[in-house]
Residue, then its C-alpha position, 0 to 999 in steps of 0.5 A: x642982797x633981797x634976791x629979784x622976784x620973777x616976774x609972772x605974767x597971768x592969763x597969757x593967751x597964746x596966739x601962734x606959733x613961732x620957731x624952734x618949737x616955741x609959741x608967742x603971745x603978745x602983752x602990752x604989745x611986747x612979745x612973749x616967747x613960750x616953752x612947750x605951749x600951742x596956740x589956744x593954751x591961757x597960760x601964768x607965764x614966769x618971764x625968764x629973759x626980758x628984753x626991749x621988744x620981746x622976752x622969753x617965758x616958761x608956763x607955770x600954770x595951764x588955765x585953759x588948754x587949746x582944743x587943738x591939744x592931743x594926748x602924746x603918745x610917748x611917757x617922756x614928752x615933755x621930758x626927753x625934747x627929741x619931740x617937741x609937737x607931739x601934743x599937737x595932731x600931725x595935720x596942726x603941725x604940718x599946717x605950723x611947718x608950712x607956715x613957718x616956711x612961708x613966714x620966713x620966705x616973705x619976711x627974710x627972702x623979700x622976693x617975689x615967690x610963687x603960691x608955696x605947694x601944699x606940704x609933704x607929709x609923712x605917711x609914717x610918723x612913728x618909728x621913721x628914723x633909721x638912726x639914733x644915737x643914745x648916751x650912758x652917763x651917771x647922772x640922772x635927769x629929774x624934772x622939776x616937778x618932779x624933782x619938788x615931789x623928792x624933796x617934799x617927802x624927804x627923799x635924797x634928791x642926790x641919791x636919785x639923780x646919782x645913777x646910771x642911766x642910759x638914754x638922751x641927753x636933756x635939753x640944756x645939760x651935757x651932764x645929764x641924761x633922761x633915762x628912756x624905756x621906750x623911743x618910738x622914733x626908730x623901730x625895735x630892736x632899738x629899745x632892746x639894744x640900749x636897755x640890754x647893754x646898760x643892764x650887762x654893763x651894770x652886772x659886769x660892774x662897769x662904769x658907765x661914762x661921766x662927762x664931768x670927770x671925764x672917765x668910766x667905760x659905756x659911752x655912747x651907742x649908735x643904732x642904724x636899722x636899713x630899708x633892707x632890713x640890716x642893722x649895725x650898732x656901734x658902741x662907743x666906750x671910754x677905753x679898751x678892756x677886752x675882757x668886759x668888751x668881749x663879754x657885752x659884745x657877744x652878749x648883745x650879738x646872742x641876744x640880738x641875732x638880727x644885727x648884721x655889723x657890730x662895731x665899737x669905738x675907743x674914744x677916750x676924748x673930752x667930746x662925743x665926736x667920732x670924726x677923727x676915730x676909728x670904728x672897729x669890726x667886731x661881727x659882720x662887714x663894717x657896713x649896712x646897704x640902704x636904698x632909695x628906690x632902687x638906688x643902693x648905698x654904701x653907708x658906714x659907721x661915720x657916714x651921713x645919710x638922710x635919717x628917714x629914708x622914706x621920706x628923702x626919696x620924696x624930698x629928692x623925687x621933688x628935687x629931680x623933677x624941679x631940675x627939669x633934667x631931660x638927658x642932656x645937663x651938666x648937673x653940679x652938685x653941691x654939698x653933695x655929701x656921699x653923693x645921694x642926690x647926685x647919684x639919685x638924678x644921675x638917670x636923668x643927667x649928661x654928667x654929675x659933677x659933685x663937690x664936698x669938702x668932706x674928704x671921707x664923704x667923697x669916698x663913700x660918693x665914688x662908692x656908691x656911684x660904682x655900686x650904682x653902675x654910675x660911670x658919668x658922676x665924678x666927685x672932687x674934695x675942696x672948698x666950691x668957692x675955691x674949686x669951681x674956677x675956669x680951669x675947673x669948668x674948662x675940664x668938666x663944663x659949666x653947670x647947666x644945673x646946680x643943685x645946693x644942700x648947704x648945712x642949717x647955716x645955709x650958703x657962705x655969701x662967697x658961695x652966693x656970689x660965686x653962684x651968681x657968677x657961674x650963672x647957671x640957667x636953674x638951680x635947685x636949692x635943697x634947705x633944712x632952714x627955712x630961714x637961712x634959705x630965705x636970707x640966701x635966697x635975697x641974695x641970689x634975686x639979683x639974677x634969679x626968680x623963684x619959680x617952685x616952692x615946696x616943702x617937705x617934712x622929714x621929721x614928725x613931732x619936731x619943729x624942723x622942716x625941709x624946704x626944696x625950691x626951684x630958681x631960674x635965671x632972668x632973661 
């Protein structure tokens, strides 16, 4: 069988931006999702999925570049995916985030909305995570281009990708791994951690993880770096040898004397997931404090907690004022999580009433109210649709506001529904899916109006945006 030519588009125009950090263009009035283009690039586009009404295209060639395009700042753009957008000046990006909100609030919401506030930015839009997450595996990501070099001057391409690398899993492949130098999303010692434990492990001879076979020794490494300056690292290995074990632990404490909680983790599992597992406290406490103004908390290895913390007291401070709390409301919180948001407005409540189904995360919530000195925030573990029935109202009262921080997936229809019969006067609907908020958000205007609109960017350089919004109940 003759193998089907690709079909090339050329001199594609790209017109706007889309979603999930692609751009579109229109050809003979069929729309062409692109790959790692910004509105103003004339492009030759291969046709990678074809459909009816739209398709999906990869740029083979740049005929003209837009205006708006900048140098990025980092040598493994276009390579490691964690940033999508850095070709673009920040003020371009949050134009395209606030646009995007708007875009799905008017075409999925379908109800009446106020004129949407300006967006929050970022003052800082490098080194702004206090979280990353980095993988060791043995084969190494070679991109296209560059892969075509290898082969063209005769270079053994297995060879090349058969090494040892530590860094970020590339888009698409849960076998390879781009090698990083330098992330500039979280500050230093980030860097140093990563590229000091893959070098130590490398002269203790150890094997560093292969996903595919399912063995080796060097997994993974998480870095969390506080507001108050700690630092925990936690590495994940793919089974107990305490001699070598020793070795890079003490390694990494000599070399970097200014982590305060280092851990590791046995997970000899065929998945990343530490859910189930249990960290180990090799040096410090087993914990670090960050804060939120001047909110403390408690946050451990397996803990959620918002990832740039500068900007979730923005993104809280606007979900505070949008409660509209004066000292006298029940406040429910929802998805709470390990209580940040509940505990953060709690100045301003009667009573916080916290549900999350997550059974460690309600520890760490109870935590953190203690450290806080919160004696009138009370968190529950279970299901909201099966919690929140009259018994549960008749011992804690009916919510006066309800604030909601559901996962991308947005709320389960039942959640909505049982929000509608709960019918609290305001809720405060907190969302990192626009267009999942607006999809829920259709559902609740049967009893409420949306009366604040305000978007908040957590994330520079990606196409993930916040979006907080205030509804009320109709008279």
């Amino acid at each position: 069988m003759r193998k089907k030519q690709p079909v090339i588009l050329e001199n594609v125009l790209v017109e706007d931006y889309a979603a999930e950090g692609k751009s579109l263009a229109k050809v003979n009035g069929k729309v062409i999702f692109i790959e790692r283009t910004v509105p103003g690039d004339v492009v030759d586009v291969m046709v990678i999925k074809s459909k009816k009404d739209w398709a999906e295209g990869w740029p083979l060639r740049f005929k003209e570049v837009a205006t708006q395009r900048v140098t990025p700042f980092c040598e493994h753009f276009g390579t490691c995916g964690g940033c999508q957008w850095q070709m673009l000046p920040y003020e371009r990006q949050l134009f395209y985030k606030q646009k995007q909100v708007a875009d799905n609030l008017q075409r999925i919401g379908k109800v009446p909305l106020p004129v949407i506030m300006p967006i929050i930015g970022c003052d800082a839009t490098r080194e702004y995570r206090n979280k990353l997450e980095y993988t060791f595996a043995t084969k190494k990501f070679i991109p296209d281009d560059a892969f075509a070099q290898l082969k063209a001057t005769g270079v053994d391409v297995k060879a090349a990708m058969d090494q040892e690398v530590g860094g970020f899993h590339a888009k698409g492949m849960f076998d390879r791994v781009v090698e990083i130098n330098k992330c500039h999303l979280q500050q230093e010692p980030t860097n140093g951690l990563r590229n000091a434990a893959a070098a130590f492990v490398q002269e203790l001879d150890m094997p560093f993880y292969d996903i595919k076979l399912h063995k080796g020794w060097l997994r993974n490494m998480q870095v969390r770096i506080a507001a108050t300056g700690e630092i925990m690292v936690n590495v994940i290995l793919g089974y107990e040898k305490e001699t070598a074990r020793k070795a890079l632990l003490d390694h990494l404490l000599k070399t970097f004397p200014s982590v305060t909680t280092l851990l590791y983790t046995i997970n000899a599992k065929f998945n990343d997931s530490l859910t189930d597992l249990e960290p180990v406290i090799y040096y410090g406490k087993g914990y670090i404090t960050d804060t939120l103004e001047d909110f403390r908390f408690k946050v451990s290895p397996k803990s959620f907690f918002q990832t740039n913390t500068k900007q979730a007291e923005r993104l809280y401070q606007v979900t505070r004022d949008f409660a509209e709390l004066n000292g006298t409301q029940t406040v429910y919180d929802l998805y709470c999580g390990t209580g940040s948001i509940g505990i953060f407005v709690s100045r301003q409540a009667k009573k916080i009433i916290g549900v999350e189904v997550v059974e460690d995360a309600i520890k760490d919530a109870k935590e953190n109210a203690a450290i806080n000195n919160i004696a009138h925030a009370d968190f529950y573990c279970g299901d909201v649709i099966k919690i929140c029935d009259d018994d549960f109202f008749a011992a804690h009262g009916k919510p006066d506001v309800i604030i909601t921080d559901p996962p991308r997936a947005g709320m389960h229809e039942k959640l909505v529904s049982k929000l509608l019969e709960m019918a609290a006067p305001l809720i405060v609907y907190v969302s990192c899916n626009p267009a999942t908020q607006a999809r829920d958000l259709a559902l609740l205007g049967e009893k409420y109006s949306v009366e604040k609109i305000q978007p908040v960017d957590m994330f520079p350089h990606t196409h993930h945006i916040e979006n907080v919004v205030q509804l009320k109940l109709k008279n």
